[in-house]
C-alpha positions as CSV (number, residue, x, y, z in Angstrom):
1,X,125.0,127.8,114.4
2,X,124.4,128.0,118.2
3,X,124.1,124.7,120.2
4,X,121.8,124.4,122.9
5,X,121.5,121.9,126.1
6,X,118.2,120.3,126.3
7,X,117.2,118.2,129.4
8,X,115.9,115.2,129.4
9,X,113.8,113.3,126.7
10,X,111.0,110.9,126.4
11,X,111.2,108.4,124.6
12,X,114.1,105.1,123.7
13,X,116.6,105.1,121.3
14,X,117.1,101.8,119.5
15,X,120.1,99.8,120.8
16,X,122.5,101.0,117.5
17,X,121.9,103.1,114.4
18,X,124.2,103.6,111.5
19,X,123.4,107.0,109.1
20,X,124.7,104.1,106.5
21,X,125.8,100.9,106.4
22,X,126.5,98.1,103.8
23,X,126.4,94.1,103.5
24,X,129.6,93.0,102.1
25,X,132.7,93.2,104.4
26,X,134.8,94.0,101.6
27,X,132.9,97.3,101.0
28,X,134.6,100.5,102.5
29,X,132.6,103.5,102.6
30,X,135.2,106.3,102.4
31,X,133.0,109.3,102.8
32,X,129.6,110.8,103.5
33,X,129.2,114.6,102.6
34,X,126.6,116.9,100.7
35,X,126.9,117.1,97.4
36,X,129.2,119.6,95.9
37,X,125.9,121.4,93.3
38,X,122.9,120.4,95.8
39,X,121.5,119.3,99.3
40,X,121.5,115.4,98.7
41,X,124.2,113.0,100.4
42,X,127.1,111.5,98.5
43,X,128.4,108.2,99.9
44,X,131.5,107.0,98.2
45,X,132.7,103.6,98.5
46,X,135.2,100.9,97.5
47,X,135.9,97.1,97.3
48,X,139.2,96.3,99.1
49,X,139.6,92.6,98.9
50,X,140.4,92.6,95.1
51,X,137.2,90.2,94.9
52,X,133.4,91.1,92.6
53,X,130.5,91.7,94.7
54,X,127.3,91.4,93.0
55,X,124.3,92.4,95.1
56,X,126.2,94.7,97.8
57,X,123.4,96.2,99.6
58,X,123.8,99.9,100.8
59,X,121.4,100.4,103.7
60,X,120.7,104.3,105.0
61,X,119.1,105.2,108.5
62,X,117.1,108.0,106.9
63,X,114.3,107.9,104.1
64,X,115.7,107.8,100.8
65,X,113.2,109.1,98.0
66,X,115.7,108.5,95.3
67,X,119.2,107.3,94.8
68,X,121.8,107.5,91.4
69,X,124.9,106.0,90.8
70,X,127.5,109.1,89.8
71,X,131.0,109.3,88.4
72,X,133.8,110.4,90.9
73,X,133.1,114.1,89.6
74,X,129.6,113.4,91.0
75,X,127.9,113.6,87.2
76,X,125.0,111.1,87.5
77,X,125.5,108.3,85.5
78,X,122.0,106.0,86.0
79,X,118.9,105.8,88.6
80,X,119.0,103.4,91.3
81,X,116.3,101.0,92.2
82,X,115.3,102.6,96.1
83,X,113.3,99.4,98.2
84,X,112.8,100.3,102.0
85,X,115.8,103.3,102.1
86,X,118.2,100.7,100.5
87,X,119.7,100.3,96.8
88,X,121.6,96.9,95.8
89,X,125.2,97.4,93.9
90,X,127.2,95.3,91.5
91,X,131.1,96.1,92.8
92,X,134.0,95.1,90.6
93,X,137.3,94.5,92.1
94,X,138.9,97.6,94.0
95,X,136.2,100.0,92.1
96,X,135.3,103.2,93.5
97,X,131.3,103.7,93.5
98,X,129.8,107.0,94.1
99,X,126.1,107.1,95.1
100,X,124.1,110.4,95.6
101,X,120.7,110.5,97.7
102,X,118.1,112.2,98.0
């Protein structure tokens, strides 16, 4: 990999951007990394607060063509409904969620 300066661009960038962000407060997103077996992006997760959240939204500030919830071992487990790049998560107390992207 070799980096390389570029002058100045046209064009704005918006105000802030997040690669992935989500609702609830309570929600700690632990890590972002490629998937161990493929090119698609692992975000993992947890609730910290000891409290249920049901409709946690994961947002992502890239296209997402598919998402699947996955055991810690990154096994997927069940699709994910995808609607404009975000998926919706039911969160037990202090669970650990894995989500893979694509």
């Amino acid at each position: 990999m070799t980096a390389v300066k570029l002058g100045k661009q046209e064009g704005a960038l918006p105000e802030s951007y997040s690669f992935v962000s989500v609702s609830d407060e309570n929600i700690v997103i632990d890590t972002v990394k490629k998937a161990e077996d493929s090119d698609e992006t692992v975000v993992r997760m947890y609730e910290s607060w000891n409290k249920r959240v049901n409709g946690a939204k994961l947002t992502f500030g890239f296209d997402v063509k598919s998402a699947v919830l996955c055991d810690l071992m990154e096994n997927e487990i069940e699709p994910l409904a995808v609607e404009n790049n975000s998926v919706t998560l039911n969160v037990k107390p202090f669970e650990i969620v894995t989500v893979k992207v694509k």
